[in-house]
Residue, then its C-alpha position, 0 to 999 in steps of 0.5 A: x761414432x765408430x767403435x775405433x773413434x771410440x776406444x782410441x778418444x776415452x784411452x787418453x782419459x783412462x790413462x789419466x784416471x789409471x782405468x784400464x781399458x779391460x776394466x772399461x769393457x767389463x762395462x759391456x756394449x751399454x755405454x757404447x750404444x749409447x755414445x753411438x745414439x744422435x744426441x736426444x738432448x737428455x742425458x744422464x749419469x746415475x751412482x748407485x753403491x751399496x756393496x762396499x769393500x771391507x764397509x758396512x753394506x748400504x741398502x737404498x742406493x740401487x732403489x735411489x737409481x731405479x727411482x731416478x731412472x723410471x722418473x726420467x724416462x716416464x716423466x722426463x721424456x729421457x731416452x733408456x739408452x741415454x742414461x747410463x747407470x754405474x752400480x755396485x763394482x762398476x762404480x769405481x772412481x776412475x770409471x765414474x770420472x771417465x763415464x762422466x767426461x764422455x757421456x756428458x761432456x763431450x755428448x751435452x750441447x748448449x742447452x741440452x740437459x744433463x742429470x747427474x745423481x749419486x747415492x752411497x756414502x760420503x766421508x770427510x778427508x785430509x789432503x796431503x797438500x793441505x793436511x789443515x784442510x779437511x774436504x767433503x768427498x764421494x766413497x766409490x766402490x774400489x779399494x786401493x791396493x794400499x791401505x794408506x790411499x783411499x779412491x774418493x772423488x772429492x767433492x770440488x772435483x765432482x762440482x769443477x766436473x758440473x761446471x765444465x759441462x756446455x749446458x746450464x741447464x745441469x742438474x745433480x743430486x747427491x744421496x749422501x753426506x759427510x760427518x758419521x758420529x761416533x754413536x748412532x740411533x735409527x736409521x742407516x746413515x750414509x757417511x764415514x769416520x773421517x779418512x786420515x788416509x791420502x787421496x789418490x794420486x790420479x785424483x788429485x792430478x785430476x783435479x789439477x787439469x780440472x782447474x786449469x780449464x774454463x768453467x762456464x755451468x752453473x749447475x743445480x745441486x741438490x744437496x741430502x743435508x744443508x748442515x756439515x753434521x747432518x746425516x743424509x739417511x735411507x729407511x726401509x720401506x714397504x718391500x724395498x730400501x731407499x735413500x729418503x731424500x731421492x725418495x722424497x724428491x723423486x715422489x714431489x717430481x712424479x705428483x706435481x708440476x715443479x714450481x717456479x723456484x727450487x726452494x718450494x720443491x725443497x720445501x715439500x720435500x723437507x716436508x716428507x721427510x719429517x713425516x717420514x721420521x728425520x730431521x733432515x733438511x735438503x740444500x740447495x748448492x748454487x752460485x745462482x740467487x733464487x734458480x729457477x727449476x726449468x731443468x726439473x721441467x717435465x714432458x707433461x704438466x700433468x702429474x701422475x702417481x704412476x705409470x704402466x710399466x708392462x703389459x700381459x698377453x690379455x691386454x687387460x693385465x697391467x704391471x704399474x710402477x708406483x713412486x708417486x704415491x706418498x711414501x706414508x700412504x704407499x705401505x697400506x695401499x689397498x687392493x681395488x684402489x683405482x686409477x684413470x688413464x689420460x684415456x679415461x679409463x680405469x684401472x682397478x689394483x689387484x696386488x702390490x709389492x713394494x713400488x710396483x703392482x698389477x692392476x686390471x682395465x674396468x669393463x669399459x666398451x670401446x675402451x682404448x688398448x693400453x699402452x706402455x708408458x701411460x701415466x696412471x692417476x688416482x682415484x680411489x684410495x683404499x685404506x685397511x680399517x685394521x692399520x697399526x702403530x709399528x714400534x721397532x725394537x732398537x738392537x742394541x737392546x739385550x734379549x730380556x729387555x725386546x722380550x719385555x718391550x714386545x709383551x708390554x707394547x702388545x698390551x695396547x691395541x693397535x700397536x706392534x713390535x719389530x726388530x729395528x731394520x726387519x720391516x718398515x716401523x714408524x719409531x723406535x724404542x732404546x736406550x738413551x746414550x747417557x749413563x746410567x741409562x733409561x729407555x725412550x722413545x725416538x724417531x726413526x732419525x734418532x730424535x727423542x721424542x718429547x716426554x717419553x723418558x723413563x726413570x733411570x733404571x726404570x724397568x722396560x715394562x713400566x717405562x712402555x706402560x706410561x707412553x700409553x698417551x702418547x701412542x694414542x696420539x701418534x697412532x692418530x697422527x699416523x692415519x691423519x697423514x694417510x689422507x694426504x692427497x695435495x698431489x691427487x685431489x679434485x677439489x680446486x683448494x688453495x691454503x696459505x698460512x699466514x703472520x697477521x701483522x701490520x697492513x696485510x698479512x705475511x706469506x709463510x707456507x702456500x699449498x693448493x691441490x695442484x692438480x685443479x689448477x693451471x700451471x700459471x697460477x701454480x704456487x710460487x712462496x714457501x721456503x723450506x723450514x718456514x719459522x714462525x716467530x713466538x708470540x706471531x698472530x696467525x691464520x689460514x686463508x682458504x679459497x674454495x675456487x670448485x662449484x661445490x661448498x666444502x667442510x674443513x677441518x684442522x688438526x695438528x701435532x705441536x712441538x713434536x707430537x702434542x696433538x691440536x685441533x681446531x675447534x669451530x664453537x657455535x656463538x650461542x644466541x642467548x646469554x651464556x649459562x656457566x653449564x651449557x655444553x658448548x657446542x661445535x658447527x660444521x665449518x663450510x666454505x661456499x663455492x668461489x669463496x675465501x674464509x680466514x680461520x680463525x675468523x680474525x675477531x680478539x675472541x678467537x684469535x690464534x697466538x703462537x705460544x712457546x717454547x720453540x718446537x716443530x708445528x705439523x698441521x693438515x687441513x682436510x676438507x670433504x664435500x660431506x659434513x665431517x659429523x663422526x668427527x664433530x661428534x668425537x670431538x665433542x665428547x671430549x670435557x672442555x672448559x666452558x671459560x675459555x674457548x680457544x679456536x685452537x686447542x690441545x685435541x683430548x681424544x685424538x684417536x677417536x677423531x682421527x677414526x671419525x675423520x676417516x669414516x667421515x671421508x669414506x661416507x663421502x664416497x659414492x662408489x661405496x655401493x658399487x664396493x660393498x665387499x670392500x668397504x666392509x674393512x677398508x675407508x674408500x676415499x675418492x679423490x672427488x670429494x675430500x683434499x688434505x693438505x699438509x703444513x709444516x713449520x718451525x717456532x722460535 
């Protein structure tokens, strides 16, 4: 297309959306050369704005685009110059619209597909037409000249534009949400008060034309939040800011091969985001009934944890680009971690910062030149031994009060201080909103967590001596989930956790290390927030399908954050005597077997008791036996009269320190990594998996 043709057929819809023609051009020549690109059959518009006129700055929204735009190309097979970016300034109403009717509607064929994404804030608005009718709306970077007019794009526009689009295979993912409280705790939410000031005229006459035409897409739309009152949030992370649902999904896409269905991608991703401390639930919003996700497809059904994203001069030198690792994990991903090439090379990491390293080629003769765009899997995770629990201090706290929080928090070992939104922590500790107040401990989503209440008027120090039981078991929680490996393992594994009622047993969650198996075979049940009625009789279902026996083990946090294990009691041979210590065995399932746990006899029975809470639990399986953490485990004093298969866990933290050591003697690449293994767990993807449940009892 000539740059004339150009100019002369987005005039007419500029006039429209009231963009002049010298703020299209600001755009410089990108949007251009890509119009002039033949049709790759890949396109995509991404939003990203943190800067806002007169508004609290936003900080994740630029790192949401970056982790789409590096998703699309590696895994994608996209085209850069077909993906236009829109950011800060740039990210007005008119131009967003305008970039959107002529970069996808008049480039997308039928069956080319097209990936829209916005990140930024969301606010709730009146009409003038329908003052009664409050609607969701989009907040773009510009501010009208008259303080009564705000420049939003409704959010029936955007999905009219979706849906005007000449293909169905239209993906859009939206990072925000519409309903800001009054008060809020933790983590930046990305919404606005309610807007009692009128829409633009050129929007609404917009989304006049938009009605009149013919609608025949229907797109997928992944939604940040499934509830009008739910917050859609960002977090600091390690060295960056990022929206935690583009995060999250961003992360499952990179590690695995989309399922069959869109609810098992939301149901991981759900999964991650309460691991990474919010209550948020992702939402799907379709006409259609149980879509499937052939739009998400990627180039290679082989994931990756990351990609070669340069090259230095001595071509042994390389920059990675790291967002699929999980996000738990990528904080303390230690230097010599490796990774394999496609090639069969491997790649030893040197250094990191935030989502992007360098690593170095493993002396290998004959070894092929890297390549730019080579996806990059794990094979060595590095752990430091000297990880700490990080506690933020919330900022509505008074200077005396942070100063007596951080002396009492160092009184515990393996527990540190930050203000909150300084650096990356795992919880945060404030006041309660009530008045006269206490302080609590809460989830970096602002969720009180259960027991961790002071007395009112209580002094900080006191309130922070009596959460010692609990920082053990969120201390354990937190280096139990840094062995989550369901996307990197080697061990073909699959686990499904199930209801035992009437003839066969009822599917809640599948996981396998996807990995080791073939794309066909690839899990196709979970629904996101699977509930689990109280009083069901549950189990787990593990098929070992490698050529090597496996040891297992379970643990657990339940109604957020009561440590649980389970505990695998020997059947002693001779008669009980009431004194005899109880003893433990090794759980192992042979090769090509399929072990239920707990074995389904009345003595051993698993009944979910109340009241409703929120279960996470990891099952973790090594080719060594786990001794350290059998031994911590039993050290505990337990009752000899009852011996559940599923208990409280008594000494957490000293278990989760065995597992890991367990794990790291499982390594064979230890002697080769002496210097290493001296303050750091070295885990092999070969030898140990750790998959990870979630779900809710009601």
């Amino acid at each position: 297309m000539k740059r004339r043709t150009f100019l002369h057929r987005i005039g007419s819809i500029l006039a429209v959306l009231g963009v002049t023609e010298a703020e299209w051009l600001t755009l410089g020549n990108r949007y251009y050369q890509a119009l002039a690109q033949p049709s790759p059959r890949k396109l995509a518009l991404l939003i990203g704005i943190n800067q806002y006129p007169k508004i609290s700055a936003l900080s994740g929204c630029l790192t949401d685009v970056e982790l789409q735009r590096e998703l699309l190309i590696h895994r994608f097979g996209f085209q850069r110059s077909d993906i236009l970016t829109l950011t800060e300034e740039q990210a007005s109403r008119g131009l967003i619209e305008a970039a959107f009717l002529d970069h996808l509607g008049k480039q997308a064929k039928p069956g080319d597909l097209v990936v829209f994404h916005f990140s930024g804030y969301g606010s709730r608005v009146k009409l003038e037409t329908s003052p009664d009718i409050i609607q969701n709306a989009l907040v773009t970077a510009n501010e009208s000249q008259n303080s009564q007019i705000v420049n939003y794009i409704l959010e029936e526009t955007l999905l009219l534009l979706l849906r005007s689009l000449p293909t169905d295979r239209v993906t859009a993912v939206l990072d925000t949400s519409y309903y800001a409280p009054s008060a809020v705790i933790g983590l930046k939410i990305r919404a606005l008060q309610e807007s009692v000031a009128k829409l633009a005229a050129e929007e609404l006459d917009f989304l006049k034309q938009l009605k009149t035409q013919k609608l025949s897409s229907t797109p997928i739309v992944l939604a940040a939040t499934s509830e009008p009152k739910q917050p859609a949030r960002e977090r600091l992370f390690s060295g960056f800011s990022a929206g935690l649902f583009t995060y999250a999904l961003t992360q499952y896409l990179w590690e695995f091969t989309p399922a069959t269905t869109i609810q098992v991608a939301l149901s991981h991703v759900e999964n991650s985001l309460y691991k990474l401390g919010n209550k948020q639930q992702p939402a799907l919003l379709s006409s259609q009934k149980n879509p499937d996700i052939t739009s998400l497809l990627p180039e290679s059904i082989i994931g990756a944890e990351g990609v070669v994203s340069a090259i230095e001069e001595d071509g042994k030198t390389v920059h990675l680009w790291l967002a699929g690792l999980p996000p738990q994990v990528l904080l303390y991903y230690g230097v010599n971690s490796r990774f394999t090439l496609a090639t069969t090379e491997q790649l030893i990491l040197r250094s990191r910062t935030g989502l992007t390293a360098k690593a170095q080629i493993s002396k290998i003769e004959g070894a092929n030149p890297l390549q730019i765009g080579q996806l990059v899997q794990e094979a060595v995770r590095v752990l430091p031994r000297n990880i700490n629990l990080t506690i933020a201090l919330d900022t509505g706290l008074e200077r005396i009060e942070r100063v007596d929080a951080t002396s009492a928090f160092a009184g515990f070992s393996h527990v540190s201080t930050v203000m909150a939104g300084e650096k990356p922590a795992d919880y945060l500790f404030a006041k309660l909103q009530e008045v006269p107040s206490s302080y609590g401990l809460f989830s970096l989503g602002g969720e009180l967590i259960p027991n961790t209440t002071g007395e009112v008027g209580e002094a900080v120090k006191l309130t922070v001596q009596r959460l010692a039981p609990k920082l053990s078991i969120l201390y354990a929680a937190k280096l139990w989930r840094l062995t989550e490996n369901e996307g990197s393992s080697r061990l073909p594994l699959k686990a499904t956790l199930e209801i035992i009622s009437g003839i066969s047993p009822r599917v809640v969650i599948q996981r396998e290390t996807v990995r080791t198996f073939k794309t066909e075979n690839s899990i196709k049940k979970s629904l996101p927030t699977p509930i689990v009625p109280i009083g069901s009789r549950m189990q787990y279902r593990v098929e070992n399908q490698s050529d090597r026996p496996v040891y297992l083990i379970l643990l657990g946090l339940n109604n957020n954050h009561t440590a649980i294990a389970f505990y695998p009691w020997e059947t002693p041979t001779e008669a009980n005597i009431a004194d005899t210590k109880p003893l433990l065995k090794e759980v192992v399932i042979a090769p090509g077997e399929t072990l239920t746990l707990p074995q389904t006899n009345a003595a051993s029975q698993w009944v979910i008791s109340g009241p409703a809470s929120e279960c996470e639990q990891q099952l973790i399986f090594s080719t060594n036996p786990f001794r350290e953490t059998l031994a911590a485990l039993s050290t505990a004093k337990y009752s000899t009269a009852e011996q559940r298969s599923i208990d409280p866990l008594l000494n957490p933290l000293d278990v989760a320190q065995a597992l890991l050591q367990d794990l790291h003697n499982a390594n064979a690449l230890k002697t080769e990594m002496n210097g290493t293994a001296a303050d750091s767990y070295i885990l092999d993807v070969n030898n140990w998996a750790s998959l990870s449940f979630s779900f809710q009892v009601s």
